[in-house]
N, C-alpha and C positions, 0 to 999 in steps of 0.2 A: 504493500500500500504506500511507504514511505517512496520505494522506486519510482513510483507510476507517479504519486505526487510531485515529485524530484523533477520527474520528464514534464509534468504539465509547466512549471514555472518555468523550465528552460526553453518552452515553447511559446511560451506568453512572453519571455523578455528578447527571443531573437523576433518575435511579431513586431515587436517596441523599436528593435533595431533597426528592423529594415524598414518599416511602415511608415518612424519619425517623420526622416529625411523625405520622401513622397510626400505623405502628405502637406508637410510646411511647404514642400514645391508647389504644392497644388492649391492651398487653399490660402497663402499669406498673401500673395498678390491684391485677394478678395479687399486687402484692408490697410494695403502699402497704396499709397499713388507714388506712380513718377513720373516729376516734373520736368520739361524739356523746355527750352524758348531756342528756337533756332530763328538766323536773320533771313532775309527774303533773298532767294537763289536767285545770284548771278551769272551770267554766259563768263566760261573759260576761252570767250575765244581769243587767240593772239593776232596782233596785229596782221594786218597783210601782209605791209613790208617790215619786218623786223630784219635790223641792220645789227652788223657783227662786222670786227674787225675785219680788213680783208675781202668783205662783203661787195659785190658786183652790183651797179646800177642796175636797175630791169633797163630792158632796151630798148627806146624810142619814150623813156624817160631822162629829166636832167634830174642834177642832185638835188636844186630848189624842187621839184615835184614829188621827188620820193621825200624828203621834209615836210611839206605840207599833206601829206597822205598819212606821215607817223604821226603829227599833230594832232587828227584829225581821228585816225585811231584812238590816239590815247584819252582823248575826250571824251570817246563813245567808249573808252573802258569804264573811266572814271565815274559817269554816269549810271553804268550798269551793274558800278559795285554798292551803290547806295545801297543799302538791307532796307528796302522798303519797296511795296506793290507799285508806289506809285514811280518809280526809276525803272519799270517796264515799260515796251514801246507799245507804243499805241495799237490797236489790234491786240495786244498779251492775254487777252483773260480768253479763255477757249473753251471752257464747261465749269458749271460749278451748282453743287449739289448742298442740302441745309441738313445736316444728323439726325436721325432718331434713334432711339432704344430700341432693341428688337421684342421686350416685352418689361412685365413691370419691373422685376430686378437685372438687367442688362441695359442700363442706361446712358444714352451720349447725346450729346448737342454741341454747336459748332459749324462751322461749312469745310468744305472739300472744295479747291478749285485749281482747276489746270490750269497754267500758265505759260505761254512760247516763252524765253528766255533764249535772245539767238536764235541759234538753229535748233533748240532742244523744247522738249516738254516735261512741267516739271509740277508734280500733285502737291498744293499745300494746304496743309491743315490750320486753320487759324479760329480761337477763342473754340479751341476744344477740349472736352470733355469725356470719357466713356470709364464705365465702371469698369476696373483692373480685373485682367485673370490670367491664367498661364499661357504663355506663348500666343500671344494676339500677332496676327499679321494684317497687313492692311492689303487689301485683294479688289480689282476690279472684275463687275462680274457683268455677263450678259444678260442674265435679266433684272428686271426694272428696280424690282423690290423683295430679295432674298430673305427666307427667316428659315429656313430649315435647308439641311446640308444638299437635297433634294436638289434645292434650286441654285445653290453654289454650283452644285456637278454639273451645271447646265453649260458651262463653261467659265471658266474665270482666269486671272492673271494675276501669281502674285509677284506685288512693288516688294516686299520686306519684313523683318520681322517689325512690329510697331516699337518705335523709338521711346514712347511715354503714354498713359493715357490723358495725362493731361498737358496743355498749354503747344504751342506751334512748330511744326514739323514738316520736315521735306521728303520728296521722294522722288529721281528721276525716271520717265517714263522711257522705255525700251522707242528708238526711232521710228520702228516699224507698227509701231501700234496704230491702229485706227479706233477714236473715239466714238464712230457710228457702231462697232461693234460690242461697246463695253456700256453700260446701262448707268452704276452704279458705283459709290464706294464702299467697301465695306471693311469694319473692325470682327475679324473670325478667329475663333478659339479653334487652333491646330488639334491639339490631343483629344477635344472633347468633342469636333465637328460644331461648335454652337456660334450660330451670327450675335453677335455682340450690339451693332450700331450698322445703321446704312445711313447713306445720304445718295438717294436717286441725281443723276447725272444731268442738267438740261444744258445744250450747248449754247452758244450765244450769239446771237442773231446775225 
């Protein structure tokens, strides 16, 4: 009887052991937030004519033209490294979508909006919000308004793992994406299949 009782606590404290570490993975997030503020993505692009020692005139250029061209550049970098929406070019806002909770306890609010930056497309999260949980990824999906894993498989694409669930955040879009074919943003729970938050897509006129 002592044996058998001996075996049951050694089975109750390796359950302790290996269960701990899982569950605080799984259920602390419920009650951590993390906070992020990233600034407003700028274009890496480098100048046209970027000049180096040694460096050859283009041809059917003088040196005053290739000067006023790196000028001219550099201004349009200067401009586009402000961290703010409004040091995008005109034309920049490309879709933007407003958060919800996908029921009572999975809750977000905040908007979603794509933005040209240069040549690129790039998703930012601003004045948001969503209830924390393990491995959130941020996923554009094809249809309109996902809440069961169901409608995720319907097709989607994922941007990354989610950076915070609260406060502003970037994500850059793959070149080849087309936003007539993606609906949606969504905040989804990887191990659990669970939609966390959407914000349906509307592109802009």
């Amino acid at each position: 009887m002592r044996r058998l009782l001996r075996r049951y606590w050694w089975a109750v404290a390796l359950l302790v052991i290996v269960g701990a570490p899982i569950a605080w993975y799984l259920g602390s997030p419920l009650f951590i937030n993390r906070v992020v503020d990233e600034p407003f993505p700028t274009s890496t692009g480098a100048p046209p004519f970027p000049m180096s020692a040694g460096a050859t005139i283009p041809e059917g250029m003088t040196q005053r033209q290739v000067e006023e061209k790196m000028m001219e550049a550099s201004k349009v970098q200067t401009a586009a490294d402000e961290a703010m929406p409004a040091g995008a070019a005109p034309g920049a806002f490309v879709a933007r979508g407003t958060f919800a909770g996908a029921d009572d306890f999975h809750k977000g609010e905040g908007t979603a909006t794509v933005y040209r930056v240069g040549g690129d497309l790039a998703l930012r999260l601003e004045s948001f919000k969503v209830t924390n949980g393990p491995d959130l990824r941020v996923i554009l999906t094809r249809h309109a308004a996902p809440r069961t894993r169901a409608d995720v498989m319907q097709g989607y694409l994922e941007l990354g793992k989610l950076k915070g669930n609260v406060g502003s955040q970037n994500y850059p879009l793959p070149k080849d994406v087309s936003l007539t074919e993606y609906r949606s943003v969504v905040i989804y729970c990887r191990p659990f299949h669970v939609v966390f938050a959407t914000a349906p897509l509307r592109t802009a006129e």
